[in-house]
N, C-alpha and C positions, 0 to 999 in steps of 0.2 A: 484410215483413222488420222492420219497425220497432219491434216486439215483442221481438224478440230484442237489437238492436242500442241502442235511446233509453232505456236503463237507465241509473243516476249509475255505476255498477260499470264497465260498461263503455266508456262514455264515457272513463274514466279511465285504460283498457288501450289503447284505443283512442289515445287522447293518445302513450302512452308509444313505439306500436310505431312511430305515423308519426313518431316522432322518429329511422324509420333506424339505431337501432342496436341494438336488442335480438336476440335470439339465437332464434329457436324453438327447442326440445328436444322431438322429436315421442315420443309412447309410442300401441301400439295400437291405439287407440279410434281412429283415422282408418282402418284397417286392418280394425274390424269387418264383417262380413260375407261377405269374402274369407280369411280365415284362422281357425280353429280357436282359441278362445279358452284362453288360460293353464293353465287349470284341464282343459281337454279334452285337449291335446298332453300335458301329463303321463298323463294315463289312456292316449292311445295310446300313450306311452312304455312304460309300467308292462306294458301288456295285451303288446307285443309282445316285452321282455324278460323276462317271465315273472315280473313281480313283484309278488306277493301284497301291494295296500295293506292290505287289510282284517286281515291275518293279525300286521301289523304293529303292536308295542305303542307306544305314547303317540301324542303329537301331532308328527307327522312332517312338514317343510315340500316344498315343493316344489320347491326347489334341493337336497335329500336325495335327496328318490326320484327326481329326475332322475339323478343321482350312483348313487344303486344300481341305475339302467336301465341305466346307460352300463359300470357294472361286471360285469352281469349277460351283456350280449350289449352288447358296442361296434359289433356288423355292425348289428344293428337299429338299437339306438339310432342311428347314422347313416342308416339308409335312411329312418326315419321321420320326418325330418326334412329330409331332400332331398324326400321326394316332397312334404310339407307347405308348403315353403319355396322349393321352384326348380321348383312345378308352373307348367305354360301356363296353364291354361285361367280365367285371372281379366281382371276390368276395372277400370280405375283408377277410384277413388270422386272425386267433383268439389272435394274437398277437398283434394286433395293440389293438384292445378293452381292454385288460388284461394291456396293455400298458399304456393306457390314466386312466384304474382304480388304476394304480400303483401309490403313492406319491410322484410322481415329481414335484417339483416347475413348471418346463417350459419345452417345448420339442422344439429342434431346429433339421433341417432336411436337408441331400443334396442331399436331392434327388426330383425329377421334379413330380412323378408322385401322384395323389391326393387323396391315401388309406390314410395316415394320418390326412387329412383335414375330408375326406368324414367320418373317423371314431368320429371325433369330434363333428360333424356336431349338434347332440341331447345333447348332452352337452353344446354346444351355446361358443365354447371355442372361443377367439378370431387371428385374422388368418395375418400375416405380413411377405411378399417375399422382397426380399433386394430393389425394386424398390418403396418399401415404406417407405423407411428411418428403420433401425433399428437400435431403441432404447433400450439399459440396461434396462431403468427404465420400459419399459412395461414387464420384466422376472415377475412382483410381480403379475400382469393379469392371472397366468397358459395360458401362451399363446403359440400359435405356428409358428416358426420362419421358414417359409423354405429359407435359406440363398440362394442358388445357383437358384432361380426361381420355377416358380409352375405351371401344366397345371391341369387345370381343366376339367371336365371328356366333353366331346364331343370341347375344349377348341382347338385354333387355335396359335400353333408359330409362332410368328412374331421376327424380330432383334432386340435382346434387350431382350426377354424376359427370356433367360436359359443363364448361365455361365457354359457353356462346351468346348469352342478352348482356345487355348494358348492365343491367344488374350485376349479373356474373362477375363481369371485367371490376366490377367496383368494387364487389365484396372480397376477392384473389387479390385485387391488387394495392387497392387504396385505402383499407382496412387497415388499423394500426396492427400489428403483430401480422402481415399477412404473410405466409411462406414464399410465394413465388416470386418477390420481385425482391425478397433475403437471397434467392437461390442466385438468379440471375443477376446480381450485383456482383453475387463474387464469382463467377463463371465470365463476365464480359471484366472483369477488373483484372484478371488474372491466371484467362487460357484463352487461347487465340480460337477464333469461333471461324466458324464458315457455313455460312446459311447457302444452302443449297434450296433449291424447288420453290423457293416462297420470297414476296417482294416486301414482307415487311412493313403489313399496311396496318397492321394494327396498333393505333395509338398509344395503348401502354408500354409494349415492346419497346417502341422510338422513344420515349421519356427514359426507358430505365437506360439504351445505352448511349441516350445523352449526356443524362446525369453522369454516367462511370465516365465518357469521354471528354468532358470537364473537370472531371476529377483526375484523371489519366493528363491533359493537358500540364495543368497545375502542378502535377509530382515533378512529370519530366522540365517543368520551366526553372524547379528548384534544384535538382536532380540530372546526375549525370548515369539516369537511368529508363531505357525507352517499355512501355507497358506493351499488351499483346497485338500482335494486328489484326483486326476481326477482315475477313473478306468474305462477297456476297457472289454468287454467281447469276449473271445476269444475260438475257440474249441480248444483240446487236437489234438496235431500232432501225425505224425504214418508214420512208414518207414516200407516195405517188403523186406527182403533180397531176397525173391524167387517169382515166382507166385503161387509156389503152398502150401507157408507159410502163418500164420496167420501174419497181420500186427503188429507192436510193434509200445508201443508208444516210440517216441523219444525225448529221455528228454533233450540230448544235443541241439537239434534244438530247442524246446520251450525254454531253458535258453539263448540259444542266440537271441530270435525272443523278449524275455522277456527285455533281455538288452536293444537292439533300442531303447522302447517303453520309457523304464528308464531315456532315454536319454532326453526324451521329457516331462518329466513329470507324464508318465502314467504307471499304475501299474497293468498289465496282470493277471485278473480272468479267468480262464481255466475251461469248464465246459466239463461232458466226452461225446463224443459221441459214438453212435453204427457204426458208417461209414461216407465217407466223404458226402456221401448227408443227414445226419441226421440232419437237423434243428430242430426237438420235444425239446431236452433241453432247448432251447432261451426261444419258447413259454411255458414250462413247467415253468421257473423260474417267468417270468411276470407273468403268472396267482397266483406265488405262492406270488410274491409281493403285487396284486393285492388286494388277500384273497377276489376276486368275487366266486359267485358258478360258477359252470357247464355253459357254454354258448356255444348252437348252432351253428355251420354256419348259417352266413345269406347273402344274395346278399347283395353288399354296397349300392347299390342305394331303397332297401326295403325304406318305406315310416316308418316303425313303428321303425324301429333299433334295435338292438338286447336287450335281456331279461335278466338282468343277475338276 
């Protein structure tokens, strides 16, 4: 483990989290291998609403052709997404448990499917999707937020219940009075976040914590007082000049990929991996924050929950 963990990067994160207050923000990548990645659910979006990407002119994003799945056929579009996101047959990955054992204040989530709840479940943590008003003040609960909506396991999508089309994103966020981006103002203005599993690609996300990291800028230029430090977890990039070369890593692209991030407030921990589908480092580090012993796989829906 100590490859991953006796880094100055991480040492650094590490400091911050056992300080008890900082917030996870989980995004998918703790989720791989149990669910269907971003770029594939849109295809079966697309494939089952009948909608021609290919046929389609320019560069189309994927909160569009979600939006024109869901206008196309609203029945699929909801079935393909129940059976995707409220199927049985998964196991919780070791990273969610090592997760909820780590010292987090709160954990907030954008993603739909229900390993994060279902890991908390024995814990008794308490559970709040945007269609239940989120509130600041319940962060002090160790509660869990799943901001974008939640299916629960054998659970049925209905409209309304996930923020996934253009639409969606517009009416949650850029709606006067909308809850979620009142939540996330004071959660990035005033507890130190650490986005774990997910890169942060969604454009509302990146506006709200530019706005607070402009407004955080301006306190402290007036003020002899520094605001929180948001940190992201990120793996080490790698370029091949050949196929038949060993990859390098590439430092010019991680200081540029690092910059953006600067842009927004957030300060890129790099941890190394063996290859791009190496996820062990993530779960290697939780567990180390965690300081649980040894814990088994277990099916999530086990009745006794795991041993640590």
């Amino acid at each position: 483990m100590d490859r991953y963990i006796e880094t100055e990067e991480i040492t650094e994160l590490t400091k911050s989290v056992r300080a008890e207050k900082s917030i996870a923000f989980i995004g998918s990548g703790l989720s791989m291998g149990e669910y269907t990645s971003w770029g594939e659910l849109i295809d079966q979006l697309c494939d089952a609403c009948g909608i021609d990407k290919d046929a389609l002119d320019g560069d189309i994003d994927y909160l569009e052709l979600a939006g024109q799945a869901k206008k196309a056929s609203p029945d699929e579009y909801h079935r393909i997404l129940s059976e995707e996101f409220g199927k049985d047959d998964i196991h919780l990955p070791l990273g969610y448990t090592y997760l909820l054992e780590s010292p987090f204040s709160a954990f907030i989530t954008i993603n739909y499917d229900p390993l994060l709840a279902e890991a908390s479940r024995f814990k008794k943590l308490k559970l709040y999707d945007f269609k239940d008003g989120l509130e600041y003040s319940r962060i002090k609960d160790k509660a869990i937020f799943y901001i974008h909506g939640y299916v629960e396991r054998g659970g049925r999508v209905t409209d309304g219940d996930l923020i996934l089309t253009e639409e969606d994103f517009e009416h949650n966020y850029d709606k006067a009075g909308a809850i979620i981006p009142s939540f996330l103002t004071q959660i990035f203005s005033f507890k130190p976040v650490v986005f774990i599993g997910c890169g942060l690609q969604e454009p509302a996300l990146r506006n709200i914590l530019r706005l607070c990291n402009e407004i955080k800028r301006r306190i402290e230029a007036r003020a002899d007082n520094n605001g929180p430090t948001h940190f992201i977890l990120l793996p080490t990039l790698y370029t091949r000049t050949s196929d038949n070369e060993q990859p390098v890593r590439d430092m010019k692209k991680e200081e540029e990929e690092n910059a953006k991030y600067y842009e927004d407030g957030v300060k890129v921990i790099r941890y190394v991996r063996e290859s791009p589908d190496d996820f062990k480092p993530v779960e290697k580090i939780l567990e180390y924050w965690s300081e649980a012993p040894e814990v088994k796989p277990i099916n999530v829906y086990d009745d006794e929950g795991p041993t640590l």
